[in-house]
C-alpha positions as CSV (number, residue, x, y, z in Angstrom):
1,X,131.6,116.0,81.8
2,X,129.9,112.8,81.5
3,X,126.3,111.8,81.6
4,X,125.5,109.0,84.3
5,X,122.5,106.9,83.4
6,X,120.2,105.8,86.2
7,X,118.7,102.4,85.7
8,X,115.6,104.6,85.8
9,X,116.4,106.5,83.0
10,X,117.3,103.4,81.1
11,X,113.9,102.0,82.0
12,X,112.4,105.1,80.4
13,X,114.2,104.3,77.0
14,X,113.2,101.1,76.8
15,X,109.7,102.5,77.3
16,X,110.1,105.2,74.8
17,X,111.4,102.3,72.0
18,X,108.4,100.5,72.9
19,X,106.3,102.9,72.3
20,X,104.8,101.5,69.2
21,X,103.4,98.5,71.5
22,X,99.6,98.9,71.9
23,X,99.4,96.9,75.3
24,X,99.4,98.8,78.6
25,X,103.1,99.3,79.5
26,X,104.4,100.0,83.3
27,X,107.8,100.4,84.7
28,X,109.4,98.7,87.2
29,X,106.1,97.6,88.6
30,X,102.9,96.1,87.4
31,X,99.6,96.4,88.5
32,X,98.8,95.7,91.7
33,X,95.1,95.7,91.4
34,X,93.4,94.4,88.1
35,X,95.4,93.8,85.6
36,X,94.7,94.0,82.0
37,X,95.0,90.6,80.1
38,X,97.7,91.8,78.2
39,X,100.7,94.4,79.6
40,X,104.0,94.9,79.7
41,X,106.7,95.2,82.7
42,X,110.1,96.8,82.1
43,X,112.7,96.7,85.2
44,X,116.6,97.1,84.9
45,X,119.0,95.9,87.3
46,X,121.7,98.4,88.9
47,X,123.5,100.3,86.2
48,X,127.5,100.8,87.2
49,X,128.9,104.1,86.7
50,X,131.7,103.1,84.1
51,X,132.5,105.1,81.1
52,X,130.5,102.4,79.2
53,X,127.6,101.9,81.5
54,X,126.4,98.6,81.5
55,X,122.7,96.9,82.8
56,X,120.0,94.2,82.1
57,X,117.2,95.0,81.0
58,X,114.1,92.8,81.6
59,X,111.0,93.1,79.4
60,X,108.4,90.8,80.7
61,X,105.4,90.3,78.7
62,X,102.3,89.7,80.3
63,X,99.3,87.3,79.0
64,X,95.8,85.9,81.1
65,X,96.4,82.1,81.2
66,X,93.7,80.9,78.7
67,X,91.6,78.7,81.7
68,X,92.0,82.1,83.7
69,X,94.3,80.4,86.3
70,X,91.0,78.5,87.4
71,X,90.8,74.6,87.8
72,X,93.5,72.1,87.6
73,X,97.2,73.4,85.9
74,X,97.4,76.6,84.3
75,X,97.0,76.9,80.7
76,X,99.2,79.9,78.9
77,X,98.4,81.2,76.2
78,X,101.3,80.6,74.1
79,X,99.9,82.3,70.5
80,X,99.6,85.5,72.5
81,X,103.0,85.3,74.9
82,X,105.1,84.6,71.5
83,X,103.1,87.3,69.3
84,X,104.1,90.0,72.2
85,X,107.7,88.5,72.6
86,X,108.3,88.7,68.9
87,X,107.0,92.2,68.8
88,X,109.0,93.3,71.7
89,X,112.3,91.8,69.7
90,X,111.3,92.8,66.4
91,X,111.5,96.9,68.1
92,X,114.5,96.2,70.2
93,X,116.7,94.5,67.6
94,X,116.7,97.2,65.0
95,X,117.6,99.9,67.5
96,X,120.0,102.1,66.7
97,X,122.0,105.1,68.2
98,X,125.4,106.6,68.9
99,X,124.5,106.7,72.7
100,X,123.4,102.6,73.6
101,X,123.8,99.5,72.2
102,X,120.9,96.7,72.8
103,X,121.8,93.1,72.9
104,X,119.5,90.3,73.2
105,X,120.7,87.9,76.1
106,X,117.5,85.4,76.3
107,X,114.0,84.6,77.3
108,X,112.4,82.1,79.4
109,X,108.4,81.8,80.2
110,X,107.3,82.4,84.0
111,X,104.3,81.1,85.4
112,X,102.5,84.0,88.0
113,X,99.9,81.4,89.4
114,X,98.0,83.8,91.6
115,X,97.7,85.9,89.3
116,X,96.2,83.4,86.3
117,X,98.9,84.2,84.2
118,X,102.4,83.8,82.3
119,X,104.8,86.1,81.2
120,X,107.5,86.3,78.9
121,X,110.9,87.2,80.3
122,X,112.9,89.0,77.5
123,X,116.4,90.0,79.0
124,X,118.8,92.4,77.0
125,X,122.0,94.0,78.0
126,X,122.2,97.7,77.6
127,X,125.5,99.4,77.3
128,X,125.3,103.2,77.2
129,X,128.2,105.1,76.1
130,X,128.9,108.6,77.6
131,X,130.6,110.7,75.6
C-alpha cells in the first residue's frame, strides 16, 4: 500500500528538522498579532500523488527591519536575515533518509512593509518516496 504525503505532513517534517532552531517557528501561517522580531514560516505548495511525491517547500525567515519599519525606506537587517538563512541551510542540506530527498532551489529577500520587516524566502524541493 503506499503512504500519500499531505503537504501538511511535509510541513510538519520540515518543522521537525528544524527543530534545533531557537526562533519561534509556525506553519503555514505567521502571527497575526505581534510578532516576535525573529520567527520562522514554513508553507508547502500542493503535493501530487505520484509514486515519488513531489512539492516546494518554502522556509521564510523572519527579521524586524532595524529602523522598525518607521521613517523613510525600510532598513533590514541583513546580519540577522543571513545568520537565520544560513542556519536554516546548514540543517536542511545535511538531511538524510530513505523516505525524502531535500534540494535547495533558491532564495530571494521580501520586504513585508506593514509589518516593519523582511524575510528570507528559502525554497527547497521535497521529493518523498513511498515505498
Amino acid at each position: 500500500m503506499v503512504n500519500y504525503k499531505t503537504s501538511d505532513a511535509i510541513v510538519s517534517i520540515v518543522y521537525g528538522l528544524l527543530g534545533s532552531i531557537t526562533v519561534p517557528k509556525y506553519k503555514n501561517n505567521k502571527p497575526t498579532l505581534a510578532s516576535p522580531l525573529e520567527y520562522v514560516v514554513i508553507n508547502a505548495l500542493p503535493v501530487d500523488a505520484n509514486v515519488m511525491q513531489k512539492c516546494r517547500v518554502n522556509v521564510n525567515y523572519h527579521v524586524k527591519d532595524i529602523n522598525g519599519g518607521t521613517g523613510v525606506g525600510l532598513v533590514p537587517d541583513l546580519v540577522k536575515i543571513d545568520a537565520g538563512s544560513l542556519a536554516v541551510l546548514t540543517i536542511l542540506e545535511k538531511v538524510t533518509s530513505t523516505n525524502y530527498l531535500i534540494d535547495f532551489e533558491g532564495q530571494e529577500t521580501i520586504p513585508e512593509e506593514n509589518l516593519g520587516e523582511h524575510y528570507s524566502n528559502l525554497k527547497f524541493s521535497f521529493k518523498y518516496i513511498n515505498n
